[in-house]
MIVO-345890 format. One record per residue: residue in three letters; x, y, z of N, C-alpha, C in turn. Coordinates in pm, whole numbers, plus 50000, padded with zeros to 5 digits. Each point is the difference from the previous one (the first is absolute). Layout:
BEGIN
alaXYZXYZXYZ ...
// end
This chain:
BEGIN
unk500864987950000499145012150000500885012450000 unk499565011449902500735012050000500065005150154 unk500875012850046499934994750100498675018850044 unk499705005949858498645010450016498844988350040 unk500134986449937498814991850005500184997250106 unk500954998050062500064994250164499445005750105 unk499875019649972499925007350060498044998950014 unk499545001449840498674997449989499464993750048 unk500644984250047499714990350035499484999550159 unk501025006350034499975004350167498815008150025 unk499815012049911498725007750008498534996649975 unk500014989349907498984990249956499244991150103 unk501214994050078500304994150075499195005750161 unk500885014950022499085005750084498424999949963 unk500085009649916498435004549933498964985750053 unk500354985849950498874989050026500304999450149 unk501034998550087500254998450103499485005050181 unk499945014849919499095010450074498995006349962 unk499865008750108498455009049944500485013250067 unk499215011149997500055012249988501175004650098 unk499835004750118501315007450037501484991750011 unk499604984149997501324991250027500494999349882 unk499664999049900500195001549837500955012650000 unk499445012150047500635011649989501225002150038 unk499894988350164501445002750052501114990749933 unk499334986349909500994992149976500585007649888 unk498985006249926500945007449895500645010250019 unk499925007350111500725011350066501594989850036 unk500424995250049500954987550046500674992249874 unk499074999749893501144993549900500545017049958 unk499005011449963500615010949961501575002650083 unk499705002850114501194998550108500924991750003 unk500304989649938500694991449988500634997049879 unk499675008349871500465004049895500635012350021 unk500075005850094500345016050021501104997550039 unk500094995050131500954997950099501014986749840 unk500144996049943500574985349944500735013949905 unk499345010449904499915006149876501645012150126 unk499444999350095500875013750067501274994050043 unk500394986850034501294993350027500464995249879 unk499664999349887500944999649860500125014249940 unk499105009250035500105008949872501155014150068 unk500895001849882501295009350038499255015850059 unk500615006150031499885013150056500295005649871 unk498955010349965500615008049893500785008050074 unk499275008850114500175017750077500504992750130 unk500995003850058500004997850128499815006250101 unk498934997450093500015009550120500785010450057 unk499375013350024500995012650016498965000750142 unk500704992450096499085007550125500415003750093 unk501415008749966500975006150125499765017549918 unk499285005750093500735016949939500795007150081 unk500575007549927501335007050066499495010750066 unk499955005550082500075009650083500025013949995 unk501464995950024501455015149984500914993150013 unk500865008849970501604996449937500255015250115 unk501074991150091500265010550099501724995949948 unk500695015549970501505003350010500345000150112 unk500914996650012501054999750137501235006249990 unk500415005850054500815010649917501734989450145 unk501064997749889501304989050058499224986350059 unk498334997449956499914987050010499144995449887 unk499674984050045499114995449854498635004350027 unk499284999449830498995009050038498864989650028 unk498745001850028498944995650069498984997049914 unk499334993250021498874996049876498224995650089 unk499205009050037499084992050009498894992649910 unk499434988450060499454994949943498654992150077 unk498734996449899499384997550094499244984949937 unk499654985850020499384990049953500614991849996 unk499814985349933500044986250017501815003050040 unk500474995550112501224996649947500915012550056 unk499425007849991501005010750008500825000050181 unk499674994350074500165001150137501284983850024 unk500424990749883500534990050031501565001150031 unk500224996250126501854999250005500834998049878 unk500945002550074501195000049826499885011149936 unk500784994749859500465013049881499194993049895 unk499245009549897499624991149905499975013049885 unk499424994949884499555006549875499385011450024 unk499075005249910498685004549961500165005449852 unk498994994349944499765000749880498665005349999 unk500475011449886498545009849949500435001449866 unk498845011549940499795006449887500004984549896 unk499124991050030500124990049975501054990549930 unk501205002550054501034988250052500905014349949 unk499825009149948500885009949931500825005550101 unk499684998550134500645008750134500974990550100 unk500505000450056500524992150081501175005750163 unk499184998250071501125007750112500084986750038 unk501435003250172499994992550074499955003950103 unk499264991650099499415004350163500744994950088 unk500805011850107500524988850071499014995450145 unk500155004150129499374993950087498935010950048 unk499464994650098498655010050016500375007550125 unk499635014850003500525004650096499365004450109 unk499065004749925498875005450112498064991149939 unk499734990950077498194997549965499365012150068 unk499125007749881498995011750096498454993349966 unk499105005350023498584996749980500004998949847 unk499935007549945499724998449866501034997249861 unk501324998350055501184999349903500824990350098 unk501154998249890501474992150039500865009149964 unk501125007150074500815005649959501554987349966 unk500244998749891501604995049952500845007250014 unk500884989149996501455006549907500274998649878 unk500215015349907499914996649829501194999649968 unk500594988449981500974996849977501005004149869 unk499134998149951500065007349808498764999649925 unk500025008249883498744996749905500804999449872 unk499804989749957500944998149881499404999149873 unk498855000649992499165001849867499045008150043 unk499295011149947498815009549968500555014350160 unk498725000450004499815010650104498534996750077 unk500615001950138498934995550144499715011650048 unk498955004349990499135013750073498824993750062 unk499415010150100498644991950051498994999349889 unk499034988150060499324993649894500174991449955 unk501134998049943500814992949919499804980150045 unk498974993449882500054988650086500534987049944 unk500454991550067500804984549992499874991350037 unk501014995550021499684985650059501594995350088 unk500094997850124501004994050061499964986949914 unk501504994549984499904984749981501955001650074 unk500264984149965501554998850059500754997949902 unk500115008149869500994997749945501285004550036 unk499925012750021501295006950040500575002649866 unk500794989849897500845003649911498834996449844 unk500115009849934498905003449863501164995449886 unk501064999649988500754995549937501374994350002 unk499964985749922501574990350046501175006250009 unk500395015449897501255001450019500025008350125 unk498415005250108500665004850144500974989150095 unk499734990849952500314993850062502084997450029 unk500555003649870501605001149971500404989049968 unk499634992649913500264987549900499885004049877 unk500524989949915500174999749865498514995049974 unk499065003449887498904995449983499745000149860 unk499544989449945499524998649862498524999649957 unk499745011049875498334995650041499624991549898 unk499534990850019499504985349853498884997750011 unk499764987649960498954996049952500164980850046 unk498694997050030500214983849980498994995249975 unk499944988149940498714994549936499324989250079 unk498905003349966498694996550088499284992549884 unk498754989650060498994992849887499345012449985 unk499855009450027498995009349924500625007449869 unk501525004150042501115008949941501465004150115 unk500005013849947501665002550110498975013250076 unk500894999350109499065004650079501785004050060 unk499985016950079501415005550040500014999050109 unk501504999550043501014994350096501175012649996 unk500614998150189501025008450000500924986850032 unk501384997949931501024991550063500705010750110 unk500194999250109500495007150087501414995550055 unk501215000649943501494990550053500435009550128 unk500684985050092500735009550154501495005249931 unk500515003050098501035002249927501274989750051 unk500084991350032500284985450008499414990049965 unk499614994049891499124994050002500424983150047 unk498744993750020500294985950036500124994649856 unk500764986549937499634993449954498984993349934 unk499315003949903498874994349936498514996150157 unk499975014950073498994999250102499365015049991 unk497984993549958499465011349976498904998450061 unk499505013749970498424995250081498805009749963 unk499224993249985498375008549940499415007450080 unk499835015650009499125002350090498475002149942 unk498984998450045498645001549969499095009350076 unk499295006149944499365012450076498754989250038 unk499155010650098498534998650001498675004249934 unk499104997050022498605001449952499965014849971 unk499605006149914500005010949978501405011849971 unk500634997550024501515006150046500664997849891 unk501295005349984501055002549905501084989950017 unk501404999949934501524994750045500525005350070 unk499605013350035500535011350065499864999550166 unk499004987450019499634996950150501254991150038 unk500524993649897500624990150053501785004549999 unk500245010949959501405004550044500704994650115 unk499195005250120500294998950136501004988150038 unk499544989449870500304989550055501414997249932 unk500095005149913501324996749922501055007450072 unk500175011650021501295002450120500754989850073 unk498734988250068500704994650094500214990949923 unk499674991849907500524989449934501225006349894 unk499995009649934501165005349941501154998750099 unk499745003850145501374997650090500474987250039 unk499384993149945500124986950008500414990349874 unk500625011949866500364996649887498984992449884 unk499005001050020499014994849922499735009849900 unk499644994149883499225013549929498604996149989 unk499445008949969498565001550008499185007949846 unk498914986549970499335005949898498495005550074 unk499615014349966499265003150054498625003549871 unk498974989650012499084998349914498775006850015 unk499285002449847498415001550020499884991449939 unk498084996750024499574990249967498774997749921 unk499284993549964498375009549905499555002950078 unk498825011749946499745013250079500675006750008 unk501265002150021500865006550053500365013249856 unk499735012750022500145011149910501554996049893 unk500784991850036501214994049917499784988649923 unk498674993750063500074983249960498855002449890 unk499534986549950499134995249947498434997150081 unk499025007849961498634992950064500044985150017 unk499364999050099499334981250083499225000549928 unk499204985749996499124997849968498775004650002 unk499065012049914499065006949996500375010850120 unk501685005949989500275008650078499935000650143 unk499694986550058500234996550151500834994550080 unk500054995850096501094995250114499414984349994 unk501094994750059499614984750038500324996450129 unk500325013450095499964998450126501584995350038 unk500504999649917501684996450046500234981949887 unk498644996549931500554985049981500275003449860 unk499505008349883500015003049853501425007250011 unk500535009550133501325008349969500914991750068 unk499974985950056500834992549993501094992349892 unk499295001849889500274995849873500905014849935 unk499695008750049501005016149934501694994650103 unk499504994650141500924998450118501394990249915 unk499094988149951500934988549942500715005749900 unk499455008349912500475009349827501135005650092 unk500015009150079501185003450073501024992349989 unk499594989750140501074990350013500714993549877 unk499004997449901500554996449829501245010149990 unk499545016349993501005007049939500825005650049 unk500454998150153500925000350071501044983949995 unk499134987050003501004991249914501215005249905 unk498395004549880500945001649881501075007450035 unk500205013750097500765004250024501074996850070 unk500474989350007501184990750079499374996150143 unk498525001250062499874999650193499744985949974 unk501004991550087499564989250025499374997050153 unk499695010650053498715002650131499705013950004 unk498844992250045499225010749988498915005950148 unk500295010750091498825002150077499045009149976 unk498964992650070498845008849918499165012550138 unk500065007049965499545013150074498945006649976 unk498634991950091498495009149968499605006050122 unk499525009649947499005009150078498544997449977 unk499054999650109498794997550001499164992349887 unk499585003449903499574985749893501284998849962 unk500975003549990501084998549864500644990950093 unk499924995650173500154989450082499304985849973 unk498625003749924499104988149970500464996549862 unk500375007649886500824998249894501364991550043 unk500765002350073501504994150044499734986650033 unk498864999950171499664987849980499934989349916 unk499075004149920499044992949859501204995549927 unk500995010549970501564994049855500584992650118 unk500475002750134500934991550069499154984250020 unk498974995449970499364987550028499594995949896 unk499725005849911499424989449827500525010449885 unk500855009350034500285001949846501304997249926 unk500154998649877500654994349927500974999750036 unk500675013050046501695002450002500674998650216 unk498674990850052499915001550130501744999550008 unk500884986449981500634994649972501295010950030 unk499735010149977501225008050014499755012450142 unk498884998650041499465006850146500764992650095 unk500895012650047501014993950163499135004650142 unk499315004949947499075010650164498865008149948 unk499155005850109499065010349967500255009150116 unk499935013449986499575010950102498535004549952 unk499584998850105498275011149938499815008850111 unk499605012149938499615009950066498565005450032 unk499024994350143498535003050006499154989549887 unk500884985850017499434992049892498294993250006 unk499455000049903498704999450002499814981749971 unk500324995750091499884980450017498964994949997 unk498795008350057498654991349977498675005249952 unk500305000549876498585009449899499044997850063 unk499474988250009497974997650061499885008450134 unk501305004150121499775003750109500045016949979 unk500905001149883500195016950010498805004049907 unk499344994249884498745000849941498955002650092 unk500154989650066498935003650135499795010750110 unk501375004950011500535008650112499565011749911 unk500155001549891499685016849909498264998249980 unk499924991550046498294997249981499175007950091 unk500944989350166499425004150088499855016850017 unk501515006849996500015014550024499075006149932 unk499474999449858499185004849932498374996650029 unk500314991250168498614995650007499024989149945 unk500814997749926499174991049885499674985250082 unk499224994450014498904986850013501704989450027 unk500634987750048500284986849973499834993149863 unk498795001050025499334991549878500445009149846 unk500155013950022500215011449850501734991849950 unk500414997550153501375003249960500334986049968 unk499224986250033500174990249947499864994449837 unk498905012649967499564993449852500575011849913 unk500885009250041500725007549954501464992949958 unk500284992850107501244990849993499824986249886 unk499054991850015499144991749920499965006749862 unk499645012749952500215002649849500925008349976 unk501235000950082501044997849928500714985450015 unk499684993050054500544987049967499714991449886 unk498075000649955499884997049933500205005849816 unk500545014249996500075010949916498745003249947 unk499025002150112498945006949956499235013449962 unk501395003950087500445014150006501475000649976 unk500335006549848500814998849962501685006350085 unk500714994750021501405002350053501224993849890 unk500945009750062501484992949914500444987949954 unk499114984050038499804988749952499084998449943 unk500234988949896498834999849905499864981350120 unk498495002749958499624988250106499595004550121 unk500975008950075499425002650080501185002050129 unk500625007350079500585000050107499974986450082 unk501334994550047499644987450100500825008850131 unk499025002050062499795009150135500304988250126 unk499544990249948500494993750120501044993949991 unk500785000349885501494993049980500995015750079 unk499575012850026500555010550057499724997450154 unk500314990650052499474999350142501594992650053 unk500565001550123500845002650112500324981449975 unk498954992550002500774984550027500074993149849 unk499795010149876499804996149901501625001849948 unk500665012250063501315007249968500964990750075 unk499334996150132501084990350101500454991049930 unk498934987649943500244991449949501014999449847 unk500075012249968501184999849873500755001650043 unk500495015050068501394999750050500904993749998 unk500945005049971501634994449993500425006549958 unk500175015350061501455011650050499695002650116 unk501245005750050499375013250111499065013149962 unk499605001750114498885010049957500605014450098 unk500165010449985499785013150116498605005749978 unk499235001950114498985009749972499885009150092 unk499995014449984499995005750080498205009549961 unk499784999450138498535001150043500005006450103 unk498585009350020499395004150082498244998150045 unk499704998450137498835001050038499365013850027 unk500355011249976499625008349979499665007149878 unk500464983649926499525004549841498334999449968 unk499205010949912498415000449997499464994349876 unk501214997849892499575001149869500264981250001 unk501064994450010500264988150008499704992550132 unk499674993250059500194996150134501024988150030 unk501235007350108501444985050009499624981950013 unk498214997650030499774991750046500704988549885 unk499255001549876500764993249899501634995049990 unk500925008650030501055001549981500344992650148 unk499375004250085500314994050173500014984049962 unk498594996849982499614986049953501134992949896 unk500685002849914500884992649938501365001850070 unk500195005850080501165001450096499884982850075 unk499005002650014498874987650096500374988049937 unk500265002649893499554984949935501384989649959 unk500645014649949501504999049936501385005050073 unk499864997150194501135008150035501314992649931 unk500214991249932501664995449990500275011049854 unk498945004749975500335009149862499595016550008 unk499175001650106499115015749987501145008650097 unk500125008749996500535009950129499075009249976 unk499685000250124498565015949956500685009450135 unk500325013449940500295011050075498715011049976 unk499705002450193498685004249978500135015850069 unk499705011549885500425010550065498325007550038 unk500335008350116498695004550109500075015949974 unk498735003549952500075013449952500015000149883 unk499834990849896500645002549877498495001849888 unk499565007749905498754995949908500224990149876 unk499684998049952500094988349888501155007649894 unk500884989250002501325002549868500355010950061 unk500025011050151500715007850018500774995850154 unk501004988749998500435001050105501305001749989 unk500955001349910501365006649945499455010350061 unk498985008350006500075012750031500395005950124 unk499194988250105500374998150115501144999950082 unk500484992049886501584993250077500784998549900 unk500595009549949500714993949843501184991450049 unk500505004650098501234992750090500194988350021 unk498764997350084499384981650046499674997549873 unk499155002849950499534996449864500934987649903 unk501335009349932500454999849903501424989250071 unk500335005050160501034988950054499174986849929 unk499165002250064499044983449988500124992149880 unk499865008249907499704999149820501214994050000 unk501365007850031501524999349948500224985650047 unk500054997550118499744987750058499944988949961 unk498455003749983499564986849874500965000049907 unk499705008049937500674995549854501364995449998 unk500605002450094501905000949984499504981850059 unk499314995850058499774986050032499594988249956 unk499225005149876499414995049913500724985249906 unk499774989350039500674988949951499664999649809 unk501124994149958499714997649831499124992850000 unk498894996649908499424989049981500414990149943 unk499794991050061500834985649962499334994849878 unk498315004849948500004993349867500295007549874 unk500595011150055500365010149904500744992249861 unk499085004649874500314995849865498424988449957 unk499104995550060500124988449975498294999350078 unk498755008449950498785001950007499454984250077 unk500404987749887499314991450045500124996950137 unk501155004350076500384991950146499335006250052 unk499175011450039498855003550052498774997550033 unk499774989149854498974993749993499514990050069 
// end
């Protein structure tokens, strides 16, 4: 059955099933459940601007001041802000004064546009908007994907290791530009780093009818990586996701083609168990159990179209589904003070897989912003790992995996 007929079917289905106001509500509930299914695949065109600026207070022999007032604006640490829709970019350092109606910062710099009051954005944790802030050699390419080539920064340390590289992957909505943070500390650790987009992604190629697959369709961009960092002499490879682009890493480090050359994973605020965080964005929005069950249900079955054709397997994205493949080490660093992801997922495969998981759990931190927190603890941790990281012993040789 198409899967519009599937949808009919269900409504048909109601219609003989009930009668007047229960009819109303069952079809109110599949509506809701196409909403909620249609809103976890489909990309962000505009992204939320719900921080406005204040004033811009001078300080005359110090840094100057920035207030601000909405989602975000009040969180520990140093972070971004991006306005004039992505055209602007300062950096914030810590908060100095909370009053009733504002956050006063520290404005660290504004390095793209101009910040006057009014002026509105969005906090996120990138910190660095482009690879060469970072003081590496950087190449910008291209690598090929089943859709097409879709761009990449090669980012070299300036020692490099031996044929040792590593993918970083952004999150849901977000850029490559989220995932900088992370290459510093693995660059000090002689690795180089290809830093990818993926479809959807304003560099890449459209998904399938222009949607997400929740981390399992951009698993397959994850492996194209690992392909063209091969080609490029890496005979290992670690893979580095942030929030879905963690459920992407997963997904290539356990069934995809080029697993074979994966020595480790770091994920950052990784999103381990779709059906629970589907549910969790349900609940906040209020929505019914039951909305958020048959919301989950058509994207499994692709009744509501997402980045798989067929249909999302939502429950192959679940915590003992990831245990059972495994075979690397894993770092995840997590927080319970995260709102957007919840650590339970990520806790739970700690649970399942201690001879392989290390989960470092930072307090205070919001989702994908806990570098911000602690870049210190943070990035020791990262270096750590990685400088520890054993070769893989089936390296060359796909089938021994099997």
């Amino acid at each position: 059955m198409q899967a519009s007929g599937w949808i009919r079917g269900l409504v048909l289905g109601a219609v003989s099933a009930l009668g007047g106001a229960a009819l109303i509500g069952g079809v109110g509930s599949l509506l809701g459940g196409v909403a909620l299914a249609r809103r976890a695949v489909t990309p962000t065109v505009v992204p939320e601007s719900p921080v406005t600026v204040t004033r811009v207070v001078e300080r005359p022999g110090g840094a100057a001041l920035v207030g601000l007032r909405g989602a975000d604006a009040d969180l520990p640490g140093r972070y971004s802000f991006i306005f004039d829709g992505g055209g602007g970019h300062a950096r914030l350092g810590a908060v100095v004064e909370a009053l009733e109606d504002e956050v006063l910062r520290e404005l660290v710099s504004v390095d793209r546009g101009s910040l006057a009051a009014e002026t509105r954005g969005r906090v996120t944790g990138w910190w660095y908007t482009d690879p060469e802030q970072l003081g590496y050699r950087v190449e910008r390419t291209v690598y090929a994907t089943e859709l097409g080539d879709a761009d990449a920064w090669i980012i070299r340390p300036r020692i490099p290791r031996r044929r040792r590289w590593a993918v970083h992957v952004h999150g849901r909505g977000a850029l490559p530009e989220e995932t900088l943070r992370g290459v510093r500390a693995l660059a000090r650790c002689g690795i180089t780093s290809l830093v990818i987009s993926y479809r959807n992604d304003p560099g890449a190629p459209p998904g399938l009818r222009g949607r997400y697959g929740v981390g399992f369709s951009e698993s397959r961009d994850v492996d194209a990586a690992i392909a063209a960092a091969r080609h490029r002499g890496a005979e290992r490879v670690t893979l580095f996701g942030w929030s879905m682009g963690g459920t992407a890493c997963l997904v290539a480090a356990t069934r995809g083609e080029h697993r074979d050359l994966v020595d480790g994973l770091i994920l950052d605020s990784p999103a381990v168990d779709w059906d629970a965080l589907l549910r969790y964005h349900a609940a906040a929005q209020s929505a019914p159990a039951a909305i958020a069950g048959l919301g989950i249900e058509l994207l499994a079955r692709g009744a509501v179209a997402g980045g798989e054709a067929g249909g999302i397997p939502i429950a192959d994205l679940h915590p003992e589904t990831f245990a059972r493949s495994l075979a690397v080490p894993v770092l995840i660093h997590a927080s319970r003070d995260d709102t957007f992801v919840p650590s339970a997922g990520a806790e739970r495969l700690a649970q399942l897989r201690p001879d392989l998981v290390q989960l470092r759990m930072q307090p205070g931190a919001e989702h994908v912003k806990l570098w911000n927190v602690d870049q210190r603890g943070w990035e020791a941790v990262t270096r750590a790992f990685a400088r520890a990281l054993p070769r893989p012993p089936w390296r060359g040789s796909p089938a021994a995996r099997r």
